[in-house]
BALOBA-1460 file (C-alpha; in Angstrom, 3 decimals):
// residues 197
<rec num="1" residu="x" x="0.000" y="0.000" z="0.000"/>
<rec num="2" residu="x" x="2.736" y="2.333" z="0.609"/>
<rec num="3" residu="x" x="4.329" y="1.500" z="-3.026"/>
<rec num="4" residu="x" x="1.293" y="3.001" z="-4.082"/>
<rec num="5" residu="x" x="0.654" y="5.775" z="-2.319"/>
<rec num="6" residu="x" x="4.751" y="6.751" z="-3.225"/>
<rec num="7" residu="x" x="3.181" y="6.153" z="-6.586"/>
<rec num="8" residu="x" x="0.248" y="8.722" z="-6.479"/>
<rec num="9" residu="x" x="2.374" y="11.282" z="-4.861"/>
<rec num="10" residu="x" x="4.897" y="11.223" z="-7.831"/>
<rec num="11" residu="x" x="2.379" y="11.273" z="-10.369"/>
<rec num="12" residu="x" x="0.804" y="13.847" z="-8.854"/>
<rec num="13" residu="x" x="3.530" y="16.335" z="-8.293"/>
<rec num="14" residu="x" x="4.458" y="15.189" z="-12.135"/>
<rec num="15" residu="x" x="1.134" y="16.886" z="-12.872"/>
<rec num="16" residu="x" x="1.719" y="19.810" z="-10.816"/>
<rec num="17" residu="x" x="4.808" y="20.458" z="-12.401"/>
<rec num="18" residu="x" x="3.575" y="19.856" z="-15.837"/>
<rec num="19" residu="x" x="0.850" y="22.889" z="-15.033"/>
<rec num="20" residu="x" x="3.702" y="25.244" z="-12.894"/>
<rec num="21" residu="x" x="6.069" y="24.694" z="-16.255"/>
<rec num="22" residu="x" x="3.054" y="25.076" z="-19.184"/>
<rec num="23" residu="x" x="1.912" y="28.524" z="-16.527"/>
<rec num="24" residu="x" x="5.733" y="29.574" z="-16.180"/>
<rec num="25" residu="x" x="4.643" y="30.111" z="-12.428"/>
<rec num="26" residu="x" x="6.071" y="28.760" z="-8.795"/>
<rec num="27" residu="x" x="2.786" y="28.415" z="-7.205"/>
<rec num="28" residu="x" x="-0.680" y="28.033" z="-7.330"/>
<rec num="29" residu="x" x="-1.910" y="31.474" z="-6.200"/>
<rec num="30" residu="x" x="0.024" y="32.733" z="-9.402"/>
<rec num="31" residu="x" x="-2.600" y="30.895" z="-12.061"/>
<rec num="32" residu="x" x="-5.498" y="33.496" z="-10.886"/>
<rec num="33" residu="x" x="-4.454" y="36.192" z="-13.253"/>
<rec num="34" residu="x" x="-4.877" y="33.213" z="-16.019"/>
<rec num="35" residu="x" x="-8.196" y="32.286" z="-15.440"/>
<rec num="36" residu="x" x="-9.414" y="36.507" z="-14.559"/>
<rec num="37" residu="x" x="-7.204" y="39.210" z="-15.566"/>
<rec num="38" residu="x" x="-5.129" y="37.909" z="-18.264"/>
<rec num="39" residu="x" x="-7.861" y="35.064" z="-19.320"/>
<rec num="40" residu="x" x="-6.474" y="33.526" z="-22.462"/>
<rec num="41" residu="x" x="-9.080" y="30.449" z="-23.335"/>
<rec num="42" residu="x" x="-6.945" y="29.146" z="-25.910"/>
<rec num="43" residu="x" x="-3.446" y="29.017" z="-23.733"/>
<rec num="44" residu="x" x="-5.437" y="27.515" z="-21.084"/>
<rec num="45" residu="x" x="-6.784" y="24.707" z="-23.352"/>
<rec num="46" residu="x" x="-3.608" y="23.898" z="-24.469"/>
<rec num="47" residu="x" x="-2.607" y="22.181" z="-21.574"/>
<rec num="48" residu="x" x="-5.128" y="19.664" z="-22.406"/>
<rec num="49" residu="x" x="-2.511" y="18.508" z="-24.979"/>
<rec num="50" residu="x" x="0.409" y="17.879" z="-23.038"/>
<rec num="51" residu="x" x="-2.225" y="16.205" z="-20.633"/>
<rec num="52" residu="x" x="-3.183" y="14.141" z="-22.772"/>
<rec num="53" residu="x" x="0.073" y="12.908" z="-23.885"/>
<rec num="54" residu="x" x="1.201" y="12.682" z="-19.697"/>
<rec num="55" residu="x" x="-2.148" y="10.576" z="-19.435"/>
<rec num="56" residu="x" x="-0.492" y="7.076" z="-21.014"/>
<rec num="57" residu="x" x="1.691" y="6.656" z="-18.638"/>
<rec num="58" residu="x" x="0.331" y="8.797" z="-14.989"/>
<rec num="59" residu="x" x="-2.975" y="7.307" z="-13.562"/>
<rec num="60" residu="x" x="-3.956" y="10.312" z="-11.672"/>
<rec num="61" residu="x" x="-3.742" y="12.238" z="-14.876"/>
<rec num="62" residu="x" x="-5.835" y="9.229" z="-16.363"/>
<rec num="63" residu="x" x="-8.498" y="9.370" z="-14.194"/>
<rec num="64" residu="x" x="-9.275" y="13.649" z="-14.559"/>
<rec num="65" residu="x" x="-9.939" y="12.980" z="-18.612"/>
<rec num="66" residu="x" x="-12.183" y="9.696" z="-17.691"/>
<rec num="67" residu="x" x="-13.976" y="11.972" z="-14.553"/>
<rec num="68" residu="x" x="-14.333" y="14.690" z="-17.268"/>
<rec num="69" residu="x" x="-16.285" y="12.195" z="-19.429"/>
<rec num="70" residu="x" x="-18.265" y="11.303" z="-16.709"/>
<rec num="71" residu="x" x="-19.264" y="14.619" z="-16.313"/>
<rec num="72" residu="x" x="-19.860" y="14.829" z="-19.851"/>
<rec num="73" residu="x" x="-22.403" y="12.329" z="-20.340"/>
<rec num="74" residu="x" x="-24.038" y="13.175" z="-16.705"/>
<rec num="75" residu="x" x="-25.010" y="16.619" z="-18.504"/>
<rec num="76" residu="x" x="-26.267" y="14.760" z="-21.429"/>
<rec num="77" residu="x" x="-28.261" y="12.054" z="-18.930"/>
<rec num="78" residu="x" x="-29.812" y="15.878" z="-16.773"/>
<rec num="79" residu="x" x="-31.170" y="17.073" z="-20.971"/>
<rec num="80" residu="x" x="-32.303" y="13.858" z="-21.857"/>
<rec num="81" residu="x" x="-35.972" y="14.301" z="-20.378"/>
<rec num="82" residu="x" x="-36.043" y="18.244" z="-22.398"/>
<rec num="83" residu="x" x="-34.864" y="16.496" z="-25.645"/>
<rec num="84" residu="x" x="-37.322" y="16.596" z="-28.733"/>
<rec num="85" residu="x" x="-38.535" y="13.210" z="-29.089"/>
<rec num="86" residu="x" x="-38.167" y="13.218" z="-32.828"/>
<rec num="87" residu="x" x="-34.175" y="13.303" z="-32.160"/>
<rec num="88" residu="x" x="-34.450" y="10.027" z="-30.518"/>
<rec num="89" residu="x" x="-35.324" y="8.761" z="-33.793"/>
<rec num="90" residu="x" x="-32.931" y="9.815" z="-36.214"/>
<rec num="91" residu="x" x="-31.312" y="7.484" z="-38.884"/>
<rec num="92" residu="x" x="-27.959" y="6.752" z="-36.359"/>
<rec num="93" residu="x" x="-29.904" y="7.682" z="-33.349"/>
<rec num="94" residu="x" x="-29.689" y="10.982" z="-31.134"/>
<rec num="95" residu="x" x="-27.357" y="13.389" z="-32.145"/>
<rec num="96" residu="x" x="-25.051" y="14.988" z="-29.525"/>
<rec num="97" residu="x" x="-23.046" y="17.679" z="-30.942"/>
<rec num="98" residu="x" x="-19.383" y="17.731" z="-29.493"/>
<rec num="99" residu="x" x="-17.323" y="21.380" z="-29.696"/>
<rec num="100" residu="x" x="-13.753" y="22.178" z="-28.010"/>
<rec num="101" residu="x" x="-10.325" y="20.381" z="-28.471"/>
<rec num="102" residu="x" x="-10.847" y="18.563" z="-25.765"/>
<rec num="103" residu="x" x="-12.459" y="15.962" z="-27.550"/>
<rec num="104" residu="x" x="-9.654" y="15.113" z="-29.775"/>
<rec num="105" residu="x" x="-8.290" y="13.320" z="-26.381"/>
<rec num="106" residu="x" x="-11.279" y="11.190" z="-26.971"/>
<rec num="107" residu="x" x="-10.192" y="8.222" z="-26.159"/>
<rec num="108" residu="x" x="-9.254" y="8.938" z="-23.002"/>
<rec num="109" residu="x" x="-12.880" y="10.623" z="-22.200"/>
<rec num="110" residu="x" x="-14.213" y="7.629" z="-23.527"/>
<rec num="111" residu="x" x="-14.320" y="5.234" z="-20.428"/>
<rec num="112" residu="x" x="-16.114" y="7.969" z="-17.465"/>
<rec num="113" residu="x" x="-18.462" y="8.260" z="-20.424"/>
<rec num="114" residu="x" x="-19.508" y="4.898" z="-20.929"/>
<rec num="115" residu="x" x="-19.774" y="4.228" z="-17.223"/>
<rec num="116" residu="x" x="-21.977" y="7.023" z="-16.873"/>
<rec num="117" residu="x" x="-24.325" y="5.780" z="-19.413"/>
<rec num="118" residu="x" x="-23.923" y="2.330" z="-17.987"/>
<rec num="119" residu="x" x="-25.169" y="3.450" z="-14.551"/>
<rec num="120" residu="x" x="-28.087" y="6.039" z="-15.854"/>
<rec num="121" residu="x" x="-29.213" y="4.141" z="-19.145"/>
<rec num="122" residu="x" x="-32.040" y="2.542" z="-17.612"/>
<rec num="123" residu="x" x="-34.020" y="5.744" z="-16.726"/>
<rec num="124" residu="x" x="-34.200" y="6.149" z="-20.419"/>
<rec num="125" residu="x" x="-35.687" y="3.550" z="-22.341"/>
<rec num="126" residu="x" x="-36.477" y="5.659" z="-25.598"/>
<rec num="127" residu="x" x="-32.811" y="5.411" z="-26.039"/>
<rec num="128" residu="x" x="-31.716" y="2.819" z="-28.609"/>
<rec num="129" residu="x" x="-28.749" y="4.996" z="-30.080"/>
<rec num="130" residu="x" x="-26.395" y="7.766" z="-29.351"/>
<rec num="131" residu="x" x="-24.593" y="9.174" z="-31.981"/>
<rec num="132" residu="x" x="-21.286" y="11.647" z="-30.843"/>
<rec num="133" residu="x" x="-20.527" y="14.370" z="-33.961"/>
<rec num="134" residu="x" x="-18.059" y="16.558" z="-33.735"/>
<rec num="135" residu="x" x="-18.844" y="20.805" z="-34.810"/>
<rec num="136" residu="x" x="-17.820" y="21.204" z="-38.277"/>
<rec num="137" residu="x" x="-17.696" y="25.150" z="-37.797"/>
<rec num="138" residu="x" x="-18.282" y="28.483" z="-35.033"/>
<rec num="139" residu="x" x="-21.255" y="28.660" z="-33.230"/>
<rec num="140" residu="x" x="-21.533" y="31.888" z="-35.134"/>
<rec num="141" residu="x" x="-22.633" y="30.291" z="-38.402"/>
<rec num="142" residu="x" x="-25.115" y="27.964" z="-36.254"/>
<rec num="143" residu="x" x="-26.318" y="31.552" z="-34.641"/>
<rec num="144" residu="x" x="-26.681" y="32.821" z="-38.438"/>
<rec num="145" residu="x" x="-28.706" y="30.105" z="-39.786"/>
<rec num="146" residu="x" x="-31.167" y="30.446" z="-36.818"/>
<rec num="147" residu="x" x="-31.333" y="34.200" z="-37.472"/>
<rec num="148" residu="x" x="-31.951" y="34.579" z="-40.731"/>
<rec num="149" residu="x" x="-34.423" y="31.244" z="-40.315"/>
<rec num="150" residu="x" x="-36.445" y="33.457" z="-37.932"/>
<rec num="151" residu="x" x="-36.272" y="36.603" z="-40.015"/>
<rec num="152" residu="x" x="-37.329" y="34.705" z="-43.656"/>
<rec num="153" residu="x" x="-37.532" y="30.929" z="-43.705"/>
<rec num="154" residu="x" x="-36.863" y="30.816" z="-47.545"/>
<rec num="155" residu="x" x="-33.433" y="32.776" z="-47.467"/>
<rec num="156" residu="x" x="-30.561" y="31.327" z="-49.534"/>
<rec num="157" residu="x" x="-28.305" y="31.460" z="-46.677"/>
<rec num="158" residu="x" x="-30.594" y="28.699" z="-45.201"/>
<rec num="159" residu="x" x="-31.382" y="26.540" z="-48.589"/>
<rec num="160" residu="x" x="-27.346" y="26.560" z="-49.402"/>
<rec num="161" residu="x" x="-25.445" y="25.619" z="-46.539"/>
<rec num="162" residu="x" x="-24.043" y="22.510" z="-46.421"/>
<rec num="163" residu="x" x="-23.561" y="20.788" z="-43.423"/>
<rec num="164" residu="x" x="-20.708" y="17.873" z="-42.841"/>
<rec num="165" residu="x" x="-21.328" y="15.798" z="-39.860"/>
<rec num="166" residu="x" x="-17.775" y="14.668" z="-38.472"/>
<rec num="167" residu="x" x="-18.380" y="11.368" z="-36.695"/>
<rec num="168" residu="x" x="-16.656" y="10.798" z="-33.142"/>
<rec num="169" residu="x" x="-18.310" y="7.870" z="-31.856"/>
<rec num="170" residu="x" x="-21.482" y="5.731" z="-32.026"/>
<rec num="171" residu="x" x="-23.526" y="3.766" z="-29.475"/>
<rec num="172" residu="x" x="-25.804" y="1.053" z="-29.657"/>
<rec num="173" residu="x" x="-27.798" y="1.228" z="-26.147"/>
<rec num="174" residu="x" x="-28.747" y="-2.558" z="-26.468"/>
<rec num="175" residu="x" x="-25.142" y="-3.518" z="-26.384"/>
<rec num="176" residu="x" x="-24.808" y="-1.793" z="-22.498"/>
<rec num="177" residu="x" x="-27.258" y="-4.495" z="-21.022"/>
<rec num="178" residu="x" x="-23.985" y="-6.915" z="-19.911"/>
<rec num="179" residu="x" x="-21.323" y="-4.099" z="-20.317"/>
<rec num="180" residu="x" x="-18.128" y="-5.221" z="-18.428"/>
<rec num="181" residu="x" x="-15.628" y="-3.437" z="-19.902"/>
<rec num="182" residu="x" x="-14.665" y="-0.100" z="-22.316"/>
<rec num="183" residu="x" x="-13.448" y="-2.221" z="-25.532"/>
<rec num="184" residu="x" x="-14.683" y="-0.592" z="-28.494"/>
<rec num="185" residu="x" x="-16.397" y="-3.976" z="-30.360"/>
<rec num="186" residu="x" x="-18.444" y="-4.274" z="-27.167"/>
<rec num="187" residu="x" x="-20.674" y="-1.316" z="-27.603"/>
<rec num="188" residu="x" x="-19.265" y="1.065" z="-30.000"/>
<rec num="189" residu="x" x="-18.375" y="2.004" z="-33.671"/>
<rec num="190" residu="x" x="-15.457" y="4.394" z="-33.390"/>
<rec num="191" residu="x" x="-14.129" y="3.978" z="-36.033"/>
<rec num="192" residu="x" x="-13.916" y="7.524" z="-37.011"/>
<rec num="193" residu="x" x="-12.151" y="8.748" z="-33.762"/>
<rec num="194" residu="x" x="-9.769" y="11.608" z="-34.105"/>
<rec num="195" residu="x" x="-6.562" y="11.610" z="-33.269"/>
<rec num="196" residu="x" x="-5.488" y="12.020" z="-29.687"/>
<rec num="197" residu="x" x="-3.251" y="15.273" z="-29.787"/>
């Protein structure tokens, strides 16, 4: 028990000094101005990339992506009773729309995910498929579209945009019934996954 608790304490302070050295700071008190006064969303998300890489080999750096796809899919389980029901029947199932580079460390989101829909899946029998897309462009178009929808339902804008649907992962809700493990042919077709930064 000790080997392992040595274990946790170096792989923590390995992540501590990964954020101190990606901050240029000494201490924790100094990442304030990064997150209020000098807030710089794209520095900040960043880190996720040398995370990401740090995650293969540091369990406690592990474990924050899969808690972050627990997370994920809890806020998905909280919408599902608000959800149109037509969604629910879509040709590859409901759609959830995935934004931010964080998802290109997908694989390692993957597994809080799919124990989150393991544990909630029952509450939701309507369910049959869940089908992860990445944003193909801003919000700002998206904002657009619904604009000039509200303002004249027939404008071009609306008639000639072409939307691409980037796949990131598929789920077929039958398959969770005896789910044991997080090894793609159980549950899921991923075969589109991007690649981990």
């Amino acid at each position: 028990m000790e080997n392992d608790l040595n274990s946790i304490e170096h792989e923590a302070e390995e992540l501590k000094q990964l954020i101190f050295d990606h901050f240029k700071i000494d201490n924790f008190d100094n990442l304030l101005p990064y997150f209020y006064s000098n807030f710089k969303k794209d520095f900040i998300a960043s880190l996720a990339a040398k995370l990401s890489v740090m995650a293969k080999q540091n369990d406690v750096v592990r474990e924050i992506f899969e808690d972050s796809g627990y997370q994920i899919a809890k806020h998905i389980m909280a919408l599902m009773p608000k959800i149109d029901k037509k969604l629910f029947t879509m040709p590859r199932g409901l759609p959830i729309v995935c934004a931010g580079s964080v998802f290109k460390s997908w694989t390692l989101i993957k597994p809080g995910f799919v124990r989150c829909l393991n544990k909630h899946l029952k509450k939701f029998p309507n369910l049959n498929e869940l089908n992860l897309v990445l944003a193909d462009s801003d919000s700002s178009i998206g904002a657009c579209l619904l604009a000039s929808k509200l303002y004249d339902n027939k404008t071009l804008l609306i008639k000639n945009y072409k939307r691409k649907e980037i796949a990131l992962d598929h789920f077929f809700i039958s398959k969770f019934q005896n789910f044991q493990s997080c090894g793609n042919e159980i549950f899921s077709d991923d075969n589109h996954i991007p690649k981990e930064v």
